[in-house]
Chimera marker file (.cmm) of the C-alpha trace (Angstrom):
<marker_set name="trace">
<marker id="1" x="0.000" y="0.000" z="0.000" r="1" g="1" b="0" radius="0.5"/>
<marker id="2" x="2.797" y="2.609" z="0.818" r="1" g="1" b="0" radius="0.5"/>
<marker id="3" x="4.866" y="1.517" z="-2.400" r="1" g="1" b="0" radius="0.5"/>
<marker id="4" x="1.358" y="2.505" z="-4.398" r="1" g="1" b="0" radius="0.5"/>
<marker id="5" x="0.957" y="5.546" z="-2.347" r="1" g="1" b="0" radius="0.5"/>
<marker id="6" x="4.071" y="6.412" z="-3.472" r="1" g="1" b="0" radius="0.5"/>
<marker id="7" x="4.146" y="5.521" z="-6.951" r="1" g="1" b="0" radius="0.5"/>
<marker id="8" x="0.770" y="7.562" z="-7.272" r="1" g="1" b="0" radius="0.5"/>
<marker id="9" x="2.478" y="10.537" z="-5.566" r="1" g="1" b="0" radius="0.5"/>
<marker id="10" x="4.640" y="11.207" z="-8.304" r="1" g="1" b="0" radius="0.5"/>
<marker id="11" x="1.425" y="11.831" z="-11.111" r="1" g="1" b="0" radius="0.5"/>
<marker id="12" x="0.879" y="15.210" z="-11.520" r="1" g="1" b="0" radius="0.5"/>
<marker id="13" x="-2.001" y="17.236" z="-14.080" r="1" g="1" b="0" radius="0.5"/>
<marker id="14" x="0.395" y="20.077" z="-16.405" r="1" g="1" b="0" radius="0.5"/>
<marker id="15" x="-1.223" y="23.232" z="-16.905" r="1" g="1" b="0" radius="0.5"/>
<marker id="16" x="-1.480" y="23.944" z="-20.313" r="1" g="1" b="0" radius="0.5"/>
<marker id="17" x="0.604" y="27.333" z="-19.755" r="1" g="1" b="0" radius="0.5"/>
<marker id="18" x="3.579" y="25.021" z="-17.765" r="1" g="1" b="0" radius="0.5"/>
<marker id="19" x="4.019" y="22.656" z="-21.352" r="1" g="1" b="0" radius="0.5"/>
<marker id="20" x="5.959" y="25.278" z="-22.776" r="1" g="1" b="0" radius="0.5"/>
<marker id="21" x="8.670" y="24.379" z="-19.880" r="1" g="1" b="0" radius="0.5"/>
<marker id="22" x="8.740" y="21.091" z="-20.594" r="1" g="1" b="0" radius="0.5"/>
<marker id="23" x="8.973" y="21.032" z="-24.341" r="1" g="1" b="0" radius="0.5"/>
<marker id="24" x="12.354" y="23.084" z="-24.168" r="1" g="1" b="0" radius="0.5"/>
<marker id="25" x="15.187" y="20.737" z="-25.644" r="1" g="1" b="0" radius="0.5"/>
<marker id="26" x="16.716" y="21.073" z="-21.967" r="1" g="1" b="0" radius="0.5"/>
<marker id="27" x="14.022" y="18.766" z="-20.607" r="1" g="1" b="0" radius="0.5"/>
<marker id="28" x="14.471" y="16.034" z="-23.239" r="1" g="1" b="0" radius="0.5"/>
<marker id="29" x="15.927" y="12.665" z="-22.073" r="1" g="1" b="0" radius="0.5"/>
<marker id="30" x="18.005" y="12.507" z="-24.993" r="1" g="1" b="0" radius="0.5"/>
<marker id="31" x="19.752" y="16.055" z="-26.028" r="1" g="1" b="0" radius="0.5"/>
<marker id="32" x="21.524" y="14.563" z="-28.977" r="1" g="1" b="0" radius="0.5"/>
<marker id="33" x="18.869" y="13.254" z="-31.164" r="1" g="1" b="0" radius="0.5"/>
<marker id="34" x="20.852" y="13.375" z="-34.940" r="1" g="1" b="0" radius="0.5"/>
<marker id="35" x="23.923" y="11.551" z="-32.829" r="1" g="1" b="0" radius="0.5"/>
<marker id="36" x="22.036" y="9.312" z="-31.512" r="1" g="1" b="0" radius="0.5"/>
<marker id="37" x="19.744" y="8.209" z="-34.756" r="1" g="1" b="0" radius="0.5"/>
<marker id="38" x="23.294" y="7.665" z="-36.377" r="1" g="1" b="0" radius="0.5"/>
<marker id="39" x="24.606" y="5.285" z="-33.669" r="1" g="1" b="0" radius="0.5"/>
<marker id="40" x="21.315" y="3.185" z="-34.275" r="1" g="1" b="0" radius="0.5"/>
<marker id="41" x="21.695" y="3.552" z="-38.177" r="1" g="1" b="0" radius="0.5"/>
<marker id="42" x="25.258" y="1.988" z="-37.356" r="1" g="1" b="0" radius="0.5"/>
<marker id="43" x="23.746" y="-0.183" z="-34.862" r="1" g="1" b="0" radius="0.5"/>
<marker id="44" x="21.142" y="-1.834" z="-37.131" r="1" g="1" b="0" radius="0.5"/>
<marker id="45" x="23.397" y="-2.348" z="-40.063" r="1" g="1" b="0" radius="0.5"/>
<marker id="46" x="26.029" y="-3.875" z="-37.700" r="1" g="1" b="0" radius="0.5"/>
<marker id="47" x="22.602" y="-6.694" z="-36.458" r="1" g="1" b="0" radius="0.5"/>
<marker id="48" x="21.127" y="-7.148" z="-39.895" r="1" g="1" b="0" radius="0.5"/>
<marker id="49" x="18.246" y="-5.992" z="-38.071" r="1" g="1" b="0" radius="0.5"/>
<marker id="50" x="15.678" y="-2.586" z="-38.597" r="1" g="1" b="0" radius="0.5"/>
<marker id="51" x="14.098" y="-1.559" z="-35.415" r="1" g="1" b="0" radius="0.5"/>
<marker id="52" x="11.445" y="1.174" z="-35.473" r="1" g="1" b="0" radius="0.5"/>
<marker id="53" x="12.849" y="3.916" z="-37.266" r="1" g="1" b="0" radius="0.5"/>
<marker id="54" x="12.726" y="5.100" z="-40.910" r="1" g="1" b="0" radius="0.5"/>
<marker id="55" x="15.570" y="3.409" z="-42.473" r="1" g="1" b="0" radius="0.5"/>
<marker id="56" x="15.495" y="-0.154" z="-44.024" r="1" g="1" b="0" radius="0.5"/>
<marker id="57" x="17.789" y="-2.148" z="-45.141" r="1" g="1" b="0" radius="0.5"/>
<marker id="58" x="20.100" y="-5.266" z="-45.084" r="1" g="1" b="0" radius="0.5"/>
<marker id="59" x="22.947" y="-5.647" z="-42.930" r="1" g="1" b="0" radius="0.5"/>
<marker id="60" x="25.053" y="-4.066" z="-45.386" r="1" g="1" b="0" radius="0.5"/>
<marker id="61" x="24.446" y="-0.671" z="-44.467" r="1" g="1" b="0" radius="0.5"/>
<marker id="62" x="22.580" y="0.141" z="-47.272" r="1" g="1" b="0" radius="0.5"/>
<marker id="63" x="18.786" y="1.637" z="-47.939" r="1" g="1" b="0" radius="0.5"/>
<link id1="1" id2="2" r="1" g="1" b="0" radius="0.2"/>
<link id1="2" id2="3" r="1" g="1" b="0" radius="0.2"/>
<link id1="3" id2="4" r="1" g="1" b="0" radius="0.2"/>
<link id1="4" id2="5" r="1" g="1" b="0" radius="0.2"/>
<link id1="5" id2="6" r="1" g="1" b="0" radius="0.2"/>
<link id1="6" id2="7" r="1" g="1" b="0" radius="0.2"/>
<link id1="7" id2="8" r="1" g="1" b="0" radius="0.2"/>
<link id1="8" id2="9" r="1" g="1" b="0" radius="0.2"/>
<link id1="9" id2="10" r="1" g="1" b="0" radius="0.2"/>
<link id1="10" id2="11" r="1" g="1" b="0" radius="0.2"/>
<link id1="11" id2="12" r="1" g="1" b="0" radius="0.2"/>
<link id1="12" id2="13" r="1" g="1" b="0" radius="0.2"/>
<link id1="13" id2="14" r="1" g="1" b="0" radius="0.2"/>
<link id1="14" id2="15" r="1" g="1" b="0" radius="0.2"/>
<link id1="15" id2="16" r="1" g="1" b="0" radius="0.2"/>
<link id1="16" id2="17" r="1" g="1" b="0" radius="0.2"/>
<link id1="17" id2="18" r="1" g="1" b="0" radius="0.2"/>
<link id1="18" id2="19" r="1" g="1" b="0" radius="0.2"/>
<link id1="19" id2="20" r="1" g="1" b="0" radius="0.2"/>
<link id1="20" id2="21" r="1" g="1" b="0" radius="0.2"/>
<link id1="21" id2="22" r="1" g="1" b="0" radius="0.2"/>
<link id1="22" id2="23" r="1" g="1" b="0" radius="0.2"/>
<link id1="23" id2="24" r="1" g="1" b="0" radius="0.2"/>
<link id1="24" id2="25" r="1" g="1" b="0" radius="0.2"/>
<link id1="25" id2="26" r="1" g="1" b="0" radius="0.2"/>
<link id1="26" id2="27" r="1" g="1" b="0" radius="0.2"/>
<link id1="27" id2="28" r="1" g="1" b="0" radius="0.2"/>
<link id1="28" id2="29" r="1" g="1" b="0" radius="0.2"/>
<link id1="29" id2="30" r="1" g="1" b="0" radius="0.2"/>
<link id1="30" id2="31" r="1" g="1" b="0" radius="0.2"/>
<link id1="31" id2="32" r="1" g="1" b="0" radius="0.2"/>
<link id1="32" id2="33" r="1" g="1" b="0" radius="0.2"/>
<link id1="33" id2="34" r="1" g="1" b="0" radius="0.2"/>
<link id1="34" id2="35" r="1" g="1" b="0" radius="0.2"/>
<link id1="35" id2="36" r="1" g="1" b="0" radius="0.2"/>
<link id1="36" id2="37" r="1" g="1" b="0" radius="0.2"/>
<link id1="37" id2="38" r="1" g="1" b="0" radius="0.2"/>
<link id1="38" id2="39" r="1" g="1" b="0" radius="0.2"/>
<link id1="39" id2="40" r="1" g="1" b="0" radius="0.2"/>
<link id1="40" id2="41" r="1" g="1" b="0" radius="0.2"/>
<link id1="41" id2="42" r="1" g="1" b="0" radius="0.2"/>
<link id1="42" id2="43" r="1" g="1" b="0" radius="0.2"/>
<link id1="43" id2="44" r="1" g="1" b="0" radius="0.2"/>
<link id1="44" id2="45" r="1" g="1" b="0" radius="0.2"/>
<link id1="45" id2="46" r="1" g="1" b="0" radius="0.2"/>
<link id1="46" id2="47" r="1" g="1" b="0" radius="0.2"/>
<link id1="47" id2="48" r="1" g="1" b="0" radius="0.2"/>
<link id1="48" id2="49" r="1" g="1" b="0" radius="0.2"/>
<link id1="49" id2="50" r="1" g="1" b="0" radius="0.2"/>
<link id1="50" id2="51" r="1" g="1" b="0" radius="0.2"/>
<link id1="51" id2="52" r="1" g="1" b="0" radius="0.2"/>
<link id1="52" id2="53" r="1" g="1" b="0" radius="0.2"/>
<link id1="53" id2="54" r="1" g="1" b="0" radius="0.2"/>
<link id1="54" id2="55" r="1" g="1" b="0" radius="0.2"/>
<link id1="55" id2="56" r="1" g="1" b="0" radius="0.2"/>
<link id1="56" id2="57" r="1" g="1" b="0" radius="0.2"/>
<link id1="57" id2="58" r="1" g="1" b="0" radius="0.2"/>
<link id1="58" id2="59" r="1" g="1" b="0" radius="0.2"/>
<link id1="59" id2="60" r="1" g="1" b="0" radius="0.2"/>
<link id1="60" id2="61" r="1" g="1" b="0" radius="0.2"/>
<link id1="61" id2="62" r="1" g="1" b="0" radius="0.2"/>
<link id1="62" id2="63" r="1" g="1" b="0" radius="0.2"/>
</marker_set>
């Protein structure tokens, strides 16, 4: 019960004039974006596999 009490604790309603705050790039989990969609371009082409992004392709690196 105190581990749900908790959990719940942490859920909060944004105000529609707050959102602005947390769109700024500063409040992303992942800053580098273009660095880090080429280190899972490299990443798939390394696995032979395509995860969920854009690109497609073999394991050769190619499109």
């Amino acid at each position: 019960m105190v581990g749900i009490a908790l959990a719940c604790a942490g859920c909060a309603e944004v105000q529609p004039w707050e959102r602005g705050v947390l769109a700024k790039p500063q409040m992303q989990q992942n800053r580098h974006s273009l660095q880090e969609a080429a280190r899972t371009h490299v990443q798939n082409s390394r696995e032979a596999a395509a995860g969920g992004d854009v690109a497609a392709g073999g394991g050769c690196g190619c499109y």
